[in-house]
C-alpha positions as a Markdown table, in Angstrom:
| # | Residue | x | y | z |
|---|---|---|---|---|
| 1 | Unk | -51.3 | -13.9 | 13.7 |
| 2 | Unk | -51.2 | -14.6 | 9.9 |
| 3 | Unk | -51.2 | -11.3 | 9.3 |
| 4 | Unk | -48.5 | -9.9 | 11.7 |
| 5 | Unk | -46.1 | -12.3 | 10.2 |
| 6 | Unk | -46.7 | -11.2 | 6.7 |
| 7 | Unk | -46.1 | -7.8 | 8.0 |
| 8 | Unk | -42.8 | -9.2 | 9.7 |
| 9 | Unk | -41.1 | -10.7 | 6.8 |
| 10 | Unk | -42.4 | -7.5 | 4.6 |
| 11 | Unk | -40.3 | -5.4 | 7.3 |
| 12 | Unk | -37.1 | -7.4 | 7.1 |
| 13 | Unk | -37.0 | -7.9 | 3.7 |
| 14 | Unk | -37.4 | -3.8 | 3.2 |
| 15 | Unk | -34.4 | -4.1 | 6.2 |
| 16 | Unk | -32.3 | -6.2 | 3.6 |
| 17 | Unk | -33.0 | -3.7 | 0.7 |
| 18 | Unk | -31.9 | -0.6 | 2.6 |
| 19 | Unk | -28.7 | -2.9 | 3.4 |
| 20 | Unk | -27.9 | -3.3 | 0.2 |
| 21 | Unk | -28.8 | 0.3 | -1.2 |
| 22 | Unk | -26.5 | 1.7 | 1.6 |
| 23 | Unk | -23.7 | -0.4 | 1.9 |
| 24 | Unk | -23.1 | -0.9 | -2.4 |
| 25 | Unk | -21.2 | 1.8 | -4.2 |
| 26 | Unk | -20.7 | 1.1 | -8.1 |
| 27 | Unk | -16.6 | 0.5 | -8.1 |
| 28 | Unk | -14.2 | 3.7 | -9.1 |
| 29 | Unk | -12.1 | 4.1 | -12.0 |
| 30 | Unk | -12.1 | 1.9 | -15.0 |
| 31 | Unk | -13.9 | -0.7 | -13.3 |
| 32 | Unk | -17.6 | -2.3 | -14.9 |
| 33 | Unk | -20.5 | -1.0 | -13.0 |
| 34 | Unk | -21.5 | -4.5 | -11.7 |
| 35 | Unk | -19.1 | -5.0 | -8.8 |
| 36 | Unk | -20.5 | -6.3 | -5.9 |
| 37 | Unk | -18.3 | -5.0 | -2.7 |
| 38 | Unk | -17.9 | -7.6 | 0.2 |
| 39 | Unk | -17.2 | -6.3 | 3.6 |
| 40 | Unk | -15.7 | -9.5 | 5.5 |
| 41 | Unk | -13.4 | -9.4 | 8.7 |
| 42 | Unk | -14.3 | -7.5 | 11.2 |
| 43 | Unk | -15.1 | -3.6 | 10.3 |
| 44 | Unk | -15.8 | -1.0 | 12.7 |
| 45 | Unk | -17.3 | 1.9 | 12.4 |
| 46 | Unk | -16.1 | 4.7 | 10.5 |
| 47 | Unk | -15.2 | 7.0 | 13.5 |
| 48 | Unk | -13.1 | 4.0 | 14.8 |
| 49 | Unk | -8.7 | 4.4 | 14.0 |
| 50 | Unk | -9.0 | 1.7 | 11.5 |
| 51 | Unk | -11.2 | 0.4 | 8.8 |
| 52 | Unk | -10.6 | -2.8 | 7.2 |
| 53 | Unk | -12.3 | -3.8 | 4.1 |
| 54 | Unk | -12.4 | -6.3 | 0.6 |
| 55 | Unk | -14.1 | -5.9 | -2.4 |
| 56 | Unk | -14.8 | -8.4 | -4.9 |
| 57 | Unk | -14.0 | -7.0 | -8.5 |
| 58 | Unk | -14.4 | -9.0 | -12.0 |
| 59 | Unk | -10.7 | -9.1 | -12.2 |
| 60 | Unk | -9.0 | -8.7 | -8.9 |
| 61 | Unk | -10.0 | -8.9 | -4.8 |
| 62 | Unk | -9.1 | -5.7 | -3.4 |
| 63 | Unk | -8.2 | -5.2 | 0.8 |
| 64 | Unk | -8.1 | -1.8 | 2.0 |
| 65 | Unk | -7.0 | -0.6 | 5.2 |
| 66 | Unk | -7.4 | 2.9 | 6.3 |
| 67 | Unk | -5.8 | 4.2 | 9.6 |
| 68 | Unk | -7.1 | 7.6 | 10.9 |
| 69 | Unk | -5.3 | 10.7 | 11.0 |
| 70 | Unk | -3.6 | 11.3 | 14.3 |
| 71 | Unk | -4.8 | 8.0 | 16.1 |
| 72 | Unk | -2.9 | 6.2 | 18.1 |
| 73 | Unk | -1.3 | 3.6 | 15.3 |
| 74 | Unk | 1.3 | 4.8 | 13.8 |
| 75 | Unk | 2.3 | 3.6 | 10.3 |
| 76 | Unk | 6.1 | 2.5 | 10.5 |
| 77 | Unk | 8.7 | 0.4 | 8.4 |
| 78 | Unk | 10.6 | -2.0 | 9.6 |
| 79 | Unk | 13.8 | -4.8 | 8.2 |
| 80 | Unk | 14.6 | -8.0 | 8.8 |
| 81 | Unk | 18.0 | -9.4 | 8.5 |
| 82 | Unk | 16.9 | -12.2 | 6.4 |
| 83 | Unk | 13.9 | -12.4 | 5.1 |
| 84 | Unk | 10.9 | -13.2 | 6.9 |
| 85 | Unk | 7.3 | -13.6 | 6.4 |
| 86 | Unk | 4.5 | -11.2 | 7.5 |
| 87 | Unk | 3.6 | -13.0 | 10.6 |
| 88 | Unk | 7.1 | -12.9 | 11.8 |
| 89 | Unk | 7.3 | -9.2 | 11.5 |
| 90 | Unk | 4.0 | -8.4 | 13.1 |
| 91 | Unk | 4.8 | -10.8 | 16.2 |
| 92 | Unk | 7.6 | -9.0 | 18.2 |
| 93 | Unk | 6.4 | -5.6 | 17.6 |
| 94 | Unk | 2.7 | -6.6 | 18.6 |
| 95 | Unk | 1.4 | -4.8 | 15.3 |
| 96 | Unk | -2.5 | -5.1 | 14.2 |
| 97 | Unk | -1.5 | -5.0 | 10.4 |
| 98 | Unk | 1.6 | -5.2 | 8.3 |
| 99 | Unk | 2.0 | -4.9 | 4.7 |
| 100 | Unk | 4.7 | -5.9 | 2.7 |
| 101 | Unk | 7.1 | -3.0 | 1.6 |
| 102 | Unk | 10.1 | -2.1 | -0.3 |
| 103 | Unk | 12.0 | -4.3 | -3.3 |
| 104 | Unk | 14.9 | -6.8 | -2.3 |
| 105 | Unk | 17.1 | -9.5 | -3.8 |
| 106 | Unk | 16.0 | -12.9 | -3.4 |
| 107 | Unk | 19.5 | -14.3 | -4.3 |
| 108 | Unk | 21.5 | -12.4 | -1.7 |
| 109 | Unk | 18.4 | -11.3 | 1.0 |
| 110 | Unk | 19.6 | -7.8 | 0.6 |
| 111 | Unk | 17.2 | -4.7 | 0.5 |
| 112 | Unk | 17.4 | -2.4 | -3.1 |
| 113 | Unk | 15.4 | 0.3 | -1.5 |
| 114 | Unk | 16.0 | 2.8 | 1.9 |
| 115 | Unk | 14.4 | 2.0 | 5.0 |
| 116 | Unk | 14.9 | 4.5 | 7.8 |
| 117 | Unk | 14.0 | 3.8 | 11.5 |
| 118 | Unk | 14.2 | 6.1 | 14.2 |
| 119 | Unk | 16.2 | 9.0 | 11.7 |
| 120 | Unk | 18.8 | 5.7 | 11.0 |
| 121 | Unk | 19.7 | 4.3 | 7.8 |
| 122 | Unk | 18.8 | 0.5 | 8.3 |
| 123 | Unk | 18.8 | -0.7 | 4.4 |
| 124 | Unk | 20.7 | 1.0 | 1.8 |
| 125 | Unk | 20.7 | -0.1 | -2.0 |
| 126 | Unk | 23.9 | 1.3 | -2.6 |
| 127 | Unk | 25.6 | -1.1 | 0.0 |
| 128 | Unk | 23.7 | -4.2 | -2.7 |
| 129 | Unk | 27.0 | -5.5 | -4.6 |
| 130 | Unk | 24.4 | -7.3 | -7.0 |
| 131 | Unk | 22.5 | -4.1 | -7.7 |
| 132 | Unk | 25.5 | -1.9 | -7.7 |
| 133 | Unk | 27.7 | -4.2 | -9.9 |
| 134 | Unk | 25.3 | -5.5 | -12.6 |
| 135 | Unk | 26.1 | -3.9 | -16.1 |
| 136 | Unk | 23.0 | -3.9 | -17.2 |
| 137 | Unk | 21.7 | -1.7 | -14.3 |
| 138 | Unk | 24.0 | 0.8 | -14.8 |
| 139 | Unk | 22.0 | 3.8 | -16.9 |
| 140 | Unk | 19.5 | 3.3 | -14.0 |
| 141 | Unk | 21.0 | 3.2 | -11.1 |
| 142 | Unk | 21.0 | 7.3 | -10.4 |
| 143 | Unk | 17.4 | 6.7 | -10.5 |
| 144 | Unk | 17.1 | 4.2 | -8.5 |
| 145 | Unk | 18.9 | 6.0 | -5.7 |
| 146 | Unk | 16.3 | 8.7 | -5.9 |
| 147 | Unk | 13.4 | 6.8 | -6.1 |
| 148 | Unk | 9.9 | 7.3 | -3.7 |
| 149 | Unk | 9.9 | 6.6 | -0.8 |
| 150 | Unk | 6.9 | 6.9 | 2.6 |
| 151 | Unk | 7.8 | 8.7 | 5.1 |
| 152 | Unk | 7.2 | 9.6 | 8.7 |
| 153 | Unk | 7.9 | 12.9 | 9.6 |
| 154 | Unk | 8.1 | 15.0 | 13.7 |
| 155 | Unk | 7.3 | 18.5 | 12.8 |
| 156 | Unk | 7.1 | 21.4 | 15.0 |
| 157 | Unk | 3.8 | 23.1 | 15.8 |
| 158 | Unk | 3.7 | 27.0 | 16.4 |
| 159 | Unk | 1.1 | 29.2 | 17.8 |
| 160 | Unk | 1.0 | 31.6 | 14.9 |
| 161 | Unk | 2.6 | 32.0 | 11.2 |
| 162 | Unk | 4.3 | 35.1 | 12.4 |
| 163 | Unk | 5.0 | 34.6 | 16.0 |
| 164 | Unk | 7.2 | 31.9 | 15.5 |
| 165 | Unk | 6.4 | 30.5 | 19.3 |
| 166 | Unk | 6.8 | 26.3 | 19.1 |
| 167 | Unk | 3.9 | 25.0 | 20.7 |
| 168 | Unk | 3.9 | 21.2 | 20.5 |
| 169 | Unk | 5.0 | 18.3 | 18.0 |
| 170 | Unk | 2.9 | 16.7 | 15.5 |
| 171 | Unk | 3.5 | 13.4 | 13.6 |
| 172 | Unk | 2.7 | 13.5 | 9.6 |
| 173 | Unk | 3.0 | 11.7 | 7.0 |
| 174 | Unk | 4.3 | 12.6 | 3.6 |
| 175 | Unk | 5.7 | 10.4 | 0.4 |
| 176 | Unk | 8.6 | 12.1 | -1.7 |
| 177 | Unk | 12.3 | 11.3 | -3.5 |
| 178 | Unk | 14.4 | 10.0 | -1.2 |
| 179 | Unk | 16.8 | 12.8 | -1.8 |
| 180 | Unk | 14.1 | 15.3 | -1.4 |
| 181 | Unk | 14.8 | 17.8 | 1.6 |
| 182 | Unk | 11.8 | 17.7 | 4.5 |
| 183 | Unk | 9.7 | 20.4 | 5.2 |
| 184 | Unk | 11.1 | 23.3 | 7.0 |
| 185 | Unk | 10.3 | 22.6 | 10.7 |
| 186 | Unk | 9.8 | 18.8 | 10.2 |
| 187 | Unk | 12.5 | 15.6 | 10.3 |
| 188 | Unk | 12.1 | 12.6 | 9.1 |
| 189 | Unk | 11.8 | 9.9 | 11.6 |
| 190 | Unk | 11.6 | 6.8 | 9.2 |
| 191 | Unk | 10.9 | 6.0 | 5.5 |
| 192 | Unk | 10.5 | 3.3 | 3.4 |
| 193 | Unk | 11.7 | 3.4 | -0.1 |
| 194 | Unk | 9.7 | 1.4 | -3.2 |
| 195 | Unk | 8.4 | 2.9 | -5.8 |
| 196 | Unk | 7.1 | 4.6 | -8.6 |
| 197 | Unk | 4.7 | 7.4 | -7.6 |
| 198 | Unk | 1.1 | 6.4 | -8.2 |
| 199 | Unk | -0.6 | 9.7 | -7.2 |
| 200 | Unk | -0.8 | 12.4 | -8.4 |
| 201 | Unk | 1.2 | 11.4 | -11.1 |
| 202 | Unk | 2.5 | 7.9 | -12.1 |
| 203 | Unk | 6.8 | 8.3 | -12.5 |
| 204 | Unk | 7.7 | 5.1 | -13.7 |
| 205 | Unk | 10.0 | 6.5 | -16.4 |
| 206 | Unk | 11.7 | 9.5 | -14.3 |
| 207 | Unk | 12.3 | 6.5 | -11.5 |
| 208 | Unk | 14.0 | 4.0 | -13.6 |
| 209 | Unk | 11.2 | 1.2 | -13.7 |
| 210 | Unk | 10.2 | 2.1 | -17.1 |
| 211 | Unk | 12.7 | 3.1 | -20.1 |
| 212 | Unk | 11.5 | 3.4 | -23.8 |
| 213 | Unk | 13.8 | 3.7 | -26.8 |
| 214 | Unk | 12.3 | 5.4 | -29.8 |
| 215 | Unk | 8.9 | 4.8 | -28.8 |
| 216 | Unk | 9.3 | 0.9 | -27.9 |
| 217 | Unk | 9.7 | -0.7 | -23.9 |
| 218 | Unk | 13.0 | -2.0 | -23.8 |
| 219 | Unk | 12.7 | -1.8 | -19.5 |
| 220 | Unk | 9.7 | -2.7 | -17.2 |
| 221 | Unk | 10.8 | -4.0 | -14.1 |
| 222 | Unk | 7.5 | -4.1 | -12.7 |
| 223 | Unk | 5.1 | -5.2 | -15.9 |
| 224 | Unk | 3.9 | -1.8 | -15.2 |
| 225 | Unk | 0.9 | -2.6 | -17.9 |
| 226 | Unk | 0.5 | -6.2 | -17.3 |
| 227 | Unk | -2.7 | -7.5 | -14.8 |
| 228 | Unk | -0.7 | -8.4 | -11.7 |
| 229 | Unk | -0.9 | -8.8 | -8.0 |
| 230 | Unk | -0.2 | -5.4 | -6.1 |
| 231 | Unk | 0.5 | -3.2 | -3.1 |
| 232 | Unk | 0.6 | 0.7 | -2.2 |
| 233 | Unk | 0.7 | 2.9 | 0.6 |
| 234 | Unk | -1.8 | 5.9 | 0.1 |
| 235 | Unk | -2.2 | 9.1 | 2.0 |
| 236 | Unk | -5.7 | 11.0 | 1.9 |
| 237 | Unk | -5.9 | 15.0 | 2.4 |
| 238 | Unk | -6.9 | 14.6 | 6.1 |
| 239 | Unk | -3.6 | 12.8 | 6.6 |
| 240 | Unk | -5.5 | 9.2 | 7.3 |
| 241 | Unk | -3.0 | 6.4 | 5.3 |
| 242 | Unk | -4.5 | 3.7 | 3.0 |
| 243 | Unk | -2.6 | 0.3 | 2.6 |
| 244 | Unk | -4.1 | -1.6 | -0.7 |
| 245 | Unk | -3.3 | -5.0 | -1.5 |
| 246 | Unk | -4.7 | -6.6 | -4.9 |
| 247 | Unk | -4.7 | -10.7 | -4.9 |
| 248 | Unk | -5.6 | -12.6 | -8.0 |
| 249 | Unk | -8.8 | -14.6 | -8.2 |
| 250 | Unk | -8.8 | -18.3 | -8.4 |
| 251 | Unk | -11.2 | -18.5 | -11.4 |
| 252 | Unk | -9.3 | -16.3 | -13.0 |
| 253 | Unk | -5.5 | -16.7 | -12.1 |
| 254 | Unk | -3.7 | -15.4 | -15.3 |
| 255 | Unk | -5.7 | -12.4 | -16.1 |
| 256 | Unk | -6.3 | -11.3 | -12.8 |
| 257 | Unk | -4.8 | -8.5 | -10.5 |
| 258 | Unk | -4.5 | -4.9 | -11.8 |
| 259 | Unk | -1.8 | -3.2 | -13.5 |
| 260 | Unk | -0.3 | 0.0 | -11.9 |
| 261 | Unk | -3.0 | 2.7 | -13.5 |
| 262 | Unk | -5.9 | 1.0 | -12.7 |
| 263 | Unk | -4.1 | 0.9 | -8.9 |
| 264 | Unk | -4.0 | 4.5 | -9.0 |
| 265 | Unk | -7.2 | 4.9 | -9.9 |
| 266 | Unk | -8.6 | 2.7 | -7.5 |
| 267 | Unk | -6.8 | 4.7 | -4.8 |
| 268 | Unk | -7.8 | 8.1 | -6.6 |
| 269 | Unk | -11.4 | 7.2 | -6.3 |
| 270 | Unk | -11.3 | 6.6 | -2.3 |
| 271 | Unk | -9.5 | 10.0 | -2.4 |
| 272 | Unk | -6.1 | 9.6 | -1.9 |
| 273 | Unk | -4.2 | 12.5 | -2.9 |
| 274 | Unk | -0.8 | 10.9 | -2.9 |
| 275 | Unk | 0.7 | 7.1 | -3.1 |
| 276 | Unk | 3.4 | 5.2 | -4.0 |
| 277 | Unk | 3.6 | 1.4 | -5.1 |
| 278 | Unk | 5.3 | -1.1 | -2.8 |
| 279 | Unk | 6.4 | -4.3 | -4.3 |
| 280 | Unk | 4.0 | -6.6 | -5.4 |
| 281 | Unk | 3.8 | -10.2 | -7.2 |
| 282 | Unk | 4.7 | -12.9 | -5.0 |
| 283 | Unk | 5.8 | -10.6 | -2.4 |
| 284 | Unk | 2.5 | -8.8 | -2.6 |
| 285 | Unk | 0.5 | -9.5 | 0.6 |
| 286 | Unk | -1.3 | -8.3 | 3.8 |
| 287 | Unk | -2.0 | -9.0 | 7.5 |
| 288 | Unk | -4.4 | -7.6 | 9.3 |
| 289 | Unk | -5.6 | -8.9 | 12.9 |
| 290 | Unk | -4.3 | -11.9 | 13.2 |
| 291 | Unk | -5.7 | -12.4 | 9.5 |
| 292 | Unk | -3.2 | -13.1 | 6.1 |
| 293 | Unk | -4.1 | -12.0 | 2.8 |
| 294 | Unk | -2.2 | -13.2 | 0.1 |
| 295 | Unk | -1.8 | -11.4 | -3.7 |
| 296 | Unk | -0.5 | -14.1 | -5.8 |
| 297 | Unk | -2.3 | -17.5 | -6.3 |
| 298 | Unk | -0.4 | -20.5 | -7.4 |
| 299 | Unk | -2.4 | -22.9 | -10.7 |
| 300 | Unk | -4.6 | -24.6 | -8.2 |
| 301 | Unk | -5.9 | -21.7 | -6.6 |
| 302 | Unk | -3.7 | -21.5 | -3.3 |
| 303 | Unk | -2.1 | -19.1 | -1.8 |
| 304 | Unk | 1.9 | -18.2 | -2.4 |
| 305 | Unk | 3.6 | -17.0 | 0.5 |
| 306 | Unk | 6.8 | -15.4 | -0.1 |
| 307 | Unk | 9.3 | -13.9 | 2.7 |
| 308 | Unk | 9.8 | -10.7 | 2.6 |
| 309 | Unk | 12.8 | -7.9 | 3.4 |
| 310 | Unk | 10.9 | -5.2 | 4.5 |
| 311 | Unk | 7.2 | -4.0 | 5.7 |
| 312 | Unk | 5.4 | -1.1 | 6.8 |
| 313 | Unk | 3.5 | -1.9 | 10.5 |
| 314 | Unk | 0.5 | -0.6 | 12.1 |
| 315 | Unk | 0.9 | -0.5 | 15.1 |
């Protein structure tokens, strides 16, 4: 009897090794070796439409979601006519996850980036009187009207490349300037507007969130280099879309959070091809069955939760 419990614990303890060996994976990008990744929620399998996961890095908690290609969620934006929280959003259209999405005023509740729904213009920066009247805006403000946006797309299927024949629709995902034409055969059904580019290049300077003057920063709207909380919308080459959202740590509140390279490495490493940042800081946060993760920590360690314009759903 001694004996087969020795033999027991030997088995479960080689159990917990093979665990650990194939469930750790050193982290991607500029990130030390030593990360220890923590799967919490509920994760299923990877064949299943979505996979939820967090990992634990020295200097930020990380929450990944990734919705299959062709499932049935669809990733959509949607606007609230005052601001509202994530809860409030994912309520009435039954979504399993929404992230927060595009930039807004806080003073007047108004959205400064495009949100389509259903091929309709539901937020429009240029109708912001704060964005469009302040003076010191006013170099930018072309490129801020042009910046990224994600977007939903219906495109039309055909049996051949020279027949021509339509054979179905298909629904695809795509991120791109928001005066950037579809492709041919495709419309776009909605789009959320944010910004700059991540993948495959970071655009903060041809998007008006960066501006140097003979070599020195005299514009970063979005403390492009500074450790911050974060979101972004990813898209992989099988079409599957990531949402990320980086939260501070509470050991570690003012040097914590990642600054917009190290996101796009972090997304480059779990292959995403192309992704754009959403808005982060206070507004940076993520719901995910009937879960809320929040980016920004106030000096005790709790969470900040800040209403929010707009948000992309799963649903």
């Amino acid at each position: 009897m001694k004996l087969f419990w020795m033999l027991t614990l030997a088995f479960m303890g080689l159990e917990a090794l093979l665990f650990y060996v194939t469930h750790s994976s050193s982290p991607p990008g500029s990130f030390p070796a030593s990360v220890t990744p923590l799967v919490i929620s509920a994760t299923p399998p990877a064949s299943l439409p979505i996979r939820y996961e967090t990992r634990s890095l020295p200097q930020a908690e990380v929450h990944t979601l990734l919705i299959a290609a062709q499932s049935q969620y669809q990733v959509i934006p949607a606007v609230s006519e005052q601001v509202a929280t994530l809860q409030e959003f994912a309520d009435p259209y039954g979504a399993i996850a929404v992230i927060n999405g595009g930039f807004f005023d806080p003073e007047n509740q108004k959205s400064t980036s495009y949100v389509t729904v259903q091929g309709q213009s539901v937020a429009d920066p240029q109708q912001n009187d704060r964005l469009t009247s302040n003076p010191n805006l006013a170099p930018y403000l072309d490129k801020i009207f042009n910046r990224t946006e994600f977007r939903q797309y219906r495109c039309q299927q055909t049996s051949g490349q020279t027949s021509g024949q339509t054979s179905g629709q298909t629904i695809r995902y795509d991120i791109a300037l928001h005066r950037d034409a579809p492709p041919i055969g495709c419309e776009i059904i909605s789009a959320l507007g944010a910004g700059p580019r991540l993948l495959p290049d970071l655009s903060s300077q041809s998007e008006g969130f960066l501006a140097l003057s003979n070599g020195i920063v005299v514009r970063d709207a979005i403390d492009q280099d500074r450790l911050s909380p974060r979101s972004a919308v990813g898209i992989r080459r099988d079409g599957s879309v990531i949402l990320v959202m980086v939260a501070q740590k509470p050991d570690a509140i003012d040097a914590s959070g990642m600054t917009l390279q190290q996101l796009a490495d972090w997304l480059k490493s779990l292959d995403v091809e192309e992704a754009m940042n959403l808005d982060g800081g206070g507004s940076a946060s993520l719901y995910y069955n009937g879960t809320l993760h929040y980016g920004k920590l106030d000096q005790q360690g709790n969470p900040v939760e800040r209403p929010v314009k707009s948000v992309l759903l799963v649903k």
